[in-house]
N, C-alpha and C positions, 0 to 999 in steps of 0.2 A: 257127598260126605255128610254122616251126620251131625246137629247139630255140635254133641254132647264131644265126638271126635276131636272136630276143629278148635272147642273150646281150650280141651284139655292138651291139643298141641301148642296154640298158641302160648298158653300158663307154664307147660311144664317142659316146650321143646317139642321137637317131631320125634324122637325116639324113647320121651318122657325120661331124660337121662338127670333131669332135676329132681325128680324122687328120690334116686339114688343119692343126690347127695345134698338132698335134706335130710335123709336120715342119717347121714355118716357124721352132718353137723351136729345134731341131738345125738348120736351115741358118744362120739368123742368127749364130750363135757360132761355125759351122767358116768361114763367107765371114769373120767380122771376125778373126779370129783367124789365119786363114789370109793374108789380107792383111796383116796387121800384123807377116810375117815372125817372129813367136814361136815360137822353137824351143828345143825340151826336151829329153834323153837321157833315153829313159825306154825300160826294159828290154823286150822283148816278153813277159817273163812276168809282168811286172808291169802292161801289157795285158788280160792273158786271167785274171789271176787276178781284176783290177776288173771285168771283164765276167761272169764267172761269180758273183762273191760277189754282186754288185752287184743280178742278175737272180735269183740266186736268192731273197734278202733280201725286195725286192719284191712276185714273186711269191708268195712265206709271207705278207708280210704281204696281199696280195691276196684271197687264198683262207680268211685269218682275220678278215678283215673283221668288224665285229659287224651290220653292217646287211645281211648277204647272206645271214641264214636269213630275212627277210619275202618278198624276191623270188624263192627258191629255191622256197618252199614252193606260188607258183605255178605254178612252171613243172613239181613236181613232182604237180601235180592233172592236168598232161596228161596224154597217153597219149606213150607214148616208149620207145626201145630204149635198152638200156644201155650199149651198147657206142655209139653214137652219140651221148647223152647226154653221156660222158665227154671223145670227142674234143671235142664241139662245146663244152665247160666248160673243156679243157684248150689250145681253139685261140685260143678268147677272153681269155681271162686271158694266157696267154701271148702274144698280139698287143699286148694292152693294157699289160702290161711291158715291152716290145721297142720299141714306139711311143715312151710315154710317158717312162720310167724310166731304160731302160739306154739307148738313140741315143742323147738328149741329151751324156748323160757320154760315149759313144763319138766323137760326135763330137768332143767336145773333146780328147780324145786324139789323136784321125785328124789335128787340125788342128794342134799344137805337136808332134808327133812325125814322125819321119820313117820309113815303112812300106811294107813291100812289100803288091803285093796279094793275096798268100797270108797276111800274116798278118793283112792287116783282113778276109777273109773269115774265117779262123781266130779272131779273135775274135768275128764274129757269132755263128759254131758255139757259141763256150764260152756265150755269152749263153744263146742258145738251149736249149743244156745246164744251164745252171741253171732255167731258168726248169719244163722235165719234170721235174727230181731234188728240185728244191723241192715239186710236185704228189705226185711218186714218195713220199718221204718223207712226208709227209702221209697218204697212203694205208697206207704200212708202217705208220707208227705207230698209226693209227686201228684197224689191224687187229692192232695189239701183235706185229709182224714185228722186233721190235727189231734181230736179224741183219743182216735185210736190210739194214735202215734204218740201220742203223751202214755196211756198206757203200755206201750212197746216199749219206750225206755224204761218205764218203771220196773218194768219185770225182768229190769237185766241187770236191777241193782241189786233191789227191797227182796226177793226171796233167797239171796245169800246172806243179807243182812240177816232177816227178821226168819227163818225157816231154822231152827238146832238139830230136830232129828234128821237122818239122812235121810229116812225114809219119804217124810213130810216133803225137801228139801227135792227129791229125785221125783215124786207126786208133779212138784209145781213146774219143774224144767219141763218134762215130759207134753205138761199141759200145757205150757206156754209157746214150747217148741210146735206142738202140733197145730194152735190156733194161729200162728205165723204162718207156716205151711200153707193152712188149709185159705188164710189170705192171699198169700201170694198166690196158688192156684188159679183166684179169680180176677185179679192185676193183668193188665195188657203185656203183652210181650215188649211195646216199644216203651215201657216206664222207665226202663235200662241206657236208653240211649241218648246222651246231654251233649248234642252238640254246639258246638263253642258260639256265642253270640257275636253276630258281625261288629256291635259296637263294642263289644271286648277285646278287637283285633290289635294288637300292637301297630298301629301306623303313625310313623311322623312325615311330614311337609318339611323340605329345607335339604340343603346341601350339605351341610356338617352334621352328624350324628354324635349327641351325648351319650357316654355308655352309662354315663349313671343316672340321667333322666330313663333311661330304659333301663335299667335295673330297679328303678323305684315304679313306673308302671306294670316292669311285668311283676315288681310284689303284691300292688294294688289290686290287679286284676286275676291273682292265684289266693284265693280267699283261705284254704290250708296252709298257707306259707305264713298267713297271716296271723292265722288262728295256734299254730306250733310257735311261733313268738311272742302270743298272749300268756299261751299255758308254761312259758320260760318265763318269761316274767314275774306268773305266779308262785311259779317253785324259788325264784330269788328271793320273794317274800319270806318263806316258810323256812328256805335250807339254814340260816342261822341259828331258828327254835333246834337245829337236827344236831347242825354239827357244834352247837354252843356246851351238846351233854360231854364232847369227850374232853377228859380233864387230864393234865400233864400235855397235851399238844396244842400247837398253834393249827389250830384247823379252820381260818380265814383263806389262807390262800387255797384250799384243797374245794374250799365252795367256787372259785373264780373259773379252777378247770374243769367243776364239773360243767359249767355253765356254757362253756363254748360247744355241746353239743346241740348247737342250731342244724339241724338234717338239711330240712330243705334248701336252708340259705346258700348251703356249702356246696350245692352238684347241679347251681343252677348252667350249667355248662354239659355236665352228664344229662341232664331231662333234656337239652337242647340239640339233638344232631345240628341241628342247621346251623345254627349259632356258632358250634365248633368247626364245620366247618367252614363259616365263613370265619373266623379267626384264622382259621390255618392258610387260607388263601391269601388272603388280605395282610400286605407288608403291615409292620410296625405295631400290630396289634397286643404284643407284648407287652410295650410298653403302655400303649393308649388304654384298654379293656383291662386289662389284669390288675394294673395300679390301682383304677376307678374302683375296680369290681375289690381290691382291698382296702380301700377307704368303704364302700359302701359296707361290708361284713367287721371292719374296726369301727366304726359309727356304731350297728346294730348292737353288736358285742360289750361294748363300752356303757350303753343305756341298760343293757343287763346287769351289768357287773355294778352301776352306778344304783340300780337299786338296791341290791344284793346289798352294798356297801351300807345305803340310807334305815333296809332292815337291822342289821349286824348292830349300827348305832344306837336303834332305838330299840331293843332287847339288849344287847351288852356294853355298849358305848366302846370308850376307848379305840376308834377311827383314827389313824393321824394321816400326814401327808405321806409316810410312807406305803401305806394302807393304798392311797392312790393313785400314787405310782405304781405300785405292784398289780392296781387292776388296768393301767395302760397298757403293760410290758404282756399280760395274760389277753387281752383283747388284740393288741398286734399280734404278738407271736400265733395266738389261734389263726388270724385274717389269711399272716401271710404260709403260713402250713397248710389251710384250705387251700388257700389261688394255687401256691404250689402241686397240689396234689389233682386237682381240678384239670390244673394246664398238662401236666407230666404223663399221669397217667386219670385220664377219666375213666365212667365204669363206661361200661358198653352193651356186655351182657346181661342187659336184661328184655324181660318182655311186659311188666309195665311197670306204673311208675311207682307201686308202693313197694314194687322190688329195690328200690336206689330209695327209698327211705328207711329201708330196715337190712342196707348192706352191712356186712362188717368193716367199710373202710373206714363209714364215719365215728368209729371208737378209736382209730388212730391218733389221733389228734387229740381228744381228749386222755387218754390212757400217757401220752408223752408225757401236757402237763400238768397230768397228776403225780408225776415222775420229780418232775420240776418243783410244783407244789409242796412236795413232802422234803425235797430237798433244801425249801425256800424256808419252811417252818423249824427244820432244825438247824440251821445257820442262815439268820437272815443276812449275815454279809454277802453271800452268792446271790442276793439282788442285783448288789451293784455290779456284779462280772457279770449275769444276765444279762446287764443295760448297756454296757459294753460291746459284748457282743452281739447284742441283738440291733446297734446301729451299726458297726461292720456287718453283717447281715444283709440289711436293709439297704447298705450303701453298695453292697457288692452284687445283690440282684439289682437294681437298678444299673448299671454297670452293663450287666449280662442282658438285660430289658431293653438297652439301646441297639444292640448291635446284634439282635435276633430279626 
């Protein structure tokens, strides 16, 4: 089988039945949206810069997969050219992001924006263009080309920034696309393949197992997991300046729900066959993992929310103690609707792992409480019936947690 074959079954299915409904996902949202006369001003560079960050983003995390050195190491038992190897690793992945990742969001652009069709083909380019400069980079760095690779990111910013004309604009994609390329052409075939370091191995010595000393190692030693919690943090900073402009609401708690959109914290159970399975095996595990594992994601949550909180104060003041409680009740409630959903129904289908970062389930959970949130800002008394029943909640899975 060839290389380019295997790749593309492994990404898209054996009968590539994922194509089909990637695209059903990007038409459903540009016909509804499109019909529903929603129309936004939104800049063309602010197009081409979501299309490029958005594809490149992806694509990195695609290619750093942890479950893509077992199937690599098959495919690199065959016999294979290098130069072929690469395209057919670089056409794959990159189909697979462009499919999956970035249409989606492009279409929702194409549909509330108003565009010519130079610049929606202009933004498939920059897509396009992230998704080689993300591979490009990848390879400089592997190969400690730090130069280059400092200019690799650069041209995945600075020519949507600083380029106005499209013509100029579609010149420098072109060019930057091709000088990636024609890099990776000459990149080794195994610069792709990062298998897992023995001293990165999760092992403990001893007879009693912590489930949340092992949820805080396997955060430590998954450096994305780590890095998606930095860049939450960062937007805690900033969403205050955001949501401080809209005037006549209380738009405090509406930042608390967006924030529980932690990805990878929340399916550390779906990335894990093994782990579920051994949960499912192993009596009692209900109560021992599940608890832990929502104390660990109410901890992580509550440090978000507690900055969020410390921003809000030092731009607008006016924090009180109710303020704080409200970001307790938003940090549990998210914990335990993850562990919930986690334990109930995990994903399963997928083929790697930046598919279960850019599922649709993990807007469930946010989309609720913003449900909540908007309800919370027009009558704050529905805090205290939230507080209510969010310890009948709490007291009655614990309850169900014993006797599973």
């Amino acid at each position: 089988m060839k290389p380019y074959k295997a790749l593309f079954r492994q990404l898209f299915g054996a009968g590539h039945e994922r194509i089909t409904k990637s695209l059903l996902v990007c038409l459903i949202p540009f016909l509804s949206l499109y019909a529903a006369e929603i129309r936004v001003a939104i800049a063309p560079s602010v197009l081409f810069l979501a299309a490029a960050l958005l594809s490149f983003g992806a694509m990195w995390q695609g290619i750093h997969a942890a479950g893509n050195a077992d199937w690599l190491m098959g495919l690199y038992a065959l016999p294979f050219r290098n130069r072929a190897f690469l395209l057919s690793y670089l056409l794959a992945f990159g189909s697979h992001t462009l499919l999956t990742k970035s249409l989606p969001v492009l279409a929702v652009f194409w549909a509330v924006g108003t565009w010519s069709p130079a610049e929606a083909i202009m933004s498939v380019l920059c897509a396009c263009q992230g998704c080689i400069l993300a591979a490009a980079l990848h390879a400089m760095l592997a190969g400690k080309h730090r130069i280059p690779a400092a200019v690799c990111g650069a041209c995945t910013v600075l020519p949507v920034l600083l380029a106005k004309p499209l013509a100029l604009l579609g010149g420098i994609l072109v060019s930057s696309t091709l000088a990636a390329r024609l890099y990776l052409f000459t990149a080794d075939a195994y610069v792709f393949y990062r298998p897992v370091p023995a001293k990165k191995l999760l092992t403990r010595s001893g007879r009693k197992g912590d489930a949340l000393l092992y949820l805080l190692r396997y955060l430590f030693t998954n450096k994305n997991y780590l890095l998606n919690t930095a860049v939450l943090w960062g937007i805690a900073c900033f969403l205050p300046s955001m949501l401080g402009m809209l005037e006549g609401l209380n738009a405090m708690p509406l930042g608390l729900a967006i924030l529980c959109i932690n990805t990878p914290l929340g399916i550390l159970i779906s990335c894990n066959p093994d782990l579920e399975q051994a949960l499912r095996v192993l009596p009692g595990q209900a109560i021992r993992f599940c608890t832990r594992y929502c104390f660990f994601l109410f901890s992580v949550s509550l440090v978000t929310d507690s900055i969020y909180l410390i921003s809000w104060q030092m731009q607008h003041g006016g924090v009180g103690i109710s303020d704080l409680l409200m970001a307790v009740l938003f940090a549990l409630q998210s914990a335990i609707l993850s562990v919930l959903l986690e334990w109930l129904r995990p994903i399963r289908s997928w083929n790697i792992e930046s598919d279960l970062w850019h599922h649709p389930r993990k807007y469930l959970v946010p989309l609720l409480l913003m449900l909540i949130a908007g309800f919370v800002g027009i009558w704050p008394c529905a805090m205290w019936i939230w507080l209510s029943l969010l310890l009948a909640e709490c007291c009655s899975l614990l309850w169900i947690a014993r006797r599973i």
